[in-house]
Each structure stands twice: as structure tokens, then as C-alpha cells.
C-alpha positions, 0 to 999 in steps of 0.5 A: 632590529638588523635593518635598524643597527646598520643603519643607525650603528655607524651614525651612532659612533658619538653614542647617539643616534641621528635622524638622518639614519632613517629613511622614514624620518623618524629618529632612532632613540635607545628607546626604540633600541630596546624591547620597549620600543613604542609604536613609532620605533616599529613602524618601519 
């Protein structure tokens, strides 16, 4: 979850997340934040 937040944490200063934060191509919503995250928020 480290990898995820540095990542996505400076790019969400405005309070959303965008999808150039990850590398992988997939976008890093509040749902995958949390511990109910889908398999796509773990497939990193």
C-alpha cells in the first residue's frame, strides 16, 4: 500500500487520484485505497 501512496499521493492533492499515477494503467480510485479493494486494485 506504500508503493500505491507515493505514488498516487502527490497526484492526488486536488483529492482524486489520476491514472497516470500508475504505471500499470489502471486507475487508482478511494476503492482500491481501502481494504475492500477489487482484484484490479491488487493486481499490481
Amino acid at each position: 500500500m506504500s508503493f500505491i501512496d507515493k505514488v498516487s499521493h502527490p497526484r492526488s492533492a486536488g483529492g482524486k487520484p489520476k491514472p497516470l499515477a500508475k504505471p500499470t494503467g489502471f486507475i487508482p480510485t478511494p476503492r482500491t485505497l481501502s481494504p475492500n479493494s477489487t482484484p484490479q486494485g491488487e493486481s499490481f
